[in-house]
C-alpha positions in Angstrom: 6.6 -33.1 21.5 2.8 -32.1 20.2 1.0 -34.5 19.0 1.7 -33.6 15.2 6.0 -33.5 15.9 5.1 -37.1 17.4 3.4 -38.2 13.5 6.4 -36.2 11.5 8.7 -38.2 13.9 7.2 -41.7 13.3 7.3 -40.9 9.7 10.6 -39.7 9.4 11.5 -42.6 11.4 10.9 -45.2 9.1 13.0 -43.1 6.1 15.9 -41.9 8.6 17.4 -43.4 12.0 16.1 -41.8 15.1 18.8 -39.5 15.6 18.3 -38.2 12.4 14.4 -37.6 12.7 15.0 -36.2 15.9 17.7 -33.5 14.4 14.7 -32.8 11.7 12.1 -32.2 14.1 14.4 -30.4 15.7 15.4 -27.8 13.7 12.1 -27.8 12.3 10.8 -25.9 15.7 13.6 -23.9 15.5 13.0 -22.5 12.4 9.1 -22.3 13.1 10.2 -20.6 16.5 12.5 -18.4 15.0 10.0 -16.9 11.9 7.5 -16.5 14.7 9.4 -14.4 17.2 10.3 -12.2 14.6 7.1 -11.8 12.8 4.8 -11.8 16.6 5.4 -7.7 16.6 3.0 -8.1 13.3 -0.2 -9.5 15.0 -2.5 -7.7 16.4 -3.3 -8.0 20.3 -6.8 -7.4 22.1 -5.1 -4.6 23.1 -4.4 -3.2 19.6 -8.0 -3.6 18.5 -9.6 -1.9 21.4 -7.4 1.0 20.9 -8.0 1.2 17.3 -12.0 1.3 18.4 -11.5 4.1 20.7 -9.9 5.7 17.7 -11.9 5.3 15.8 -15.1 6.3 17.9 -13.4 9.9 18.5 -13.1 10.1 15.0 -16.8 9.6 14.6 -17.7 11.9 16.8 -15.2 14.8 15.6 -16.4 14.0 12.1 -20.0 14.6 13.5 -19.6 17.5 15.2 -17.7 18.9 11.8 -20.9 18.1 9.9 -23.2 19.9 12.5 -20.8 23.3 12.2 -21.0 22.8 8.6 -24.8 22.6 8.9 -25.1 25.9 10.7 -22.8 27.8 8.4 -24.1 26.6 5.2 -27.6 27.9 6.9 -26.3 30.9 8.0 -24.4 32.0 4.5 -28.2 31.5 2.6 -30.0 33.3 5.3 -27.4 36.1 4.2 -27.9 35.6 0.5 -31.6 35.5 1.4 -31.4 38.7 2.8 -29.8 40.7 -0.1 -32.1 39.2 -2.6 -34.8 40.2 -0.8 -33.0 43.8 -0.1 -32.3 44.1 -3.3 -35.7 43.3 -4.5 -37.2 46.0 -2.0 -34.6 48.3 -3.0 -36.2 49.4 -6.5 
């Protein structure tokens, strides 16, 4: 028993006979064993987290190399509207 099962037990001792604090404790840390197996698949492991930063670095990087082909073609599409005008303009 962990040092806080020992305090419930001494506790529960004095209100119930021994077998019966024992039967407590006991299914106790079953039912705290049994909620935590099936909610462990829920937390998140070193593992998880260093995945999720790899991730999320590609992300980063994708999204920056979107924003530098969205640089070049926004220049190059007012270079072209440059041009016109200024064809235009020499035109009459």
């Amino acid at each position: 028993m962990i040092v806080a099962e020992i305090e419930l037990y001494k506790i529960l001792k004095t209100k119930f006979t021994e077998r019966e604090a024992e039967n407590i404790i006991s299914g106790l840390e079953q039912k705290v064993n049994t909620t935590f197996e099936a909610r462990k698949n829920e937390f998140s492991t070193k593992g998880d987290i260093l995945t999720l930063k790899e991730d999320i670095s590609r992300l980063e990087i994708k999204i920056a190399e979107t924003k530098v082909d969205l640089i070049k073609w926004v220049f190059t599409f007012f270079a072209a509207i440059a041009v016109m005008i200024i064809g235009l303009y020499l035109k009459k």
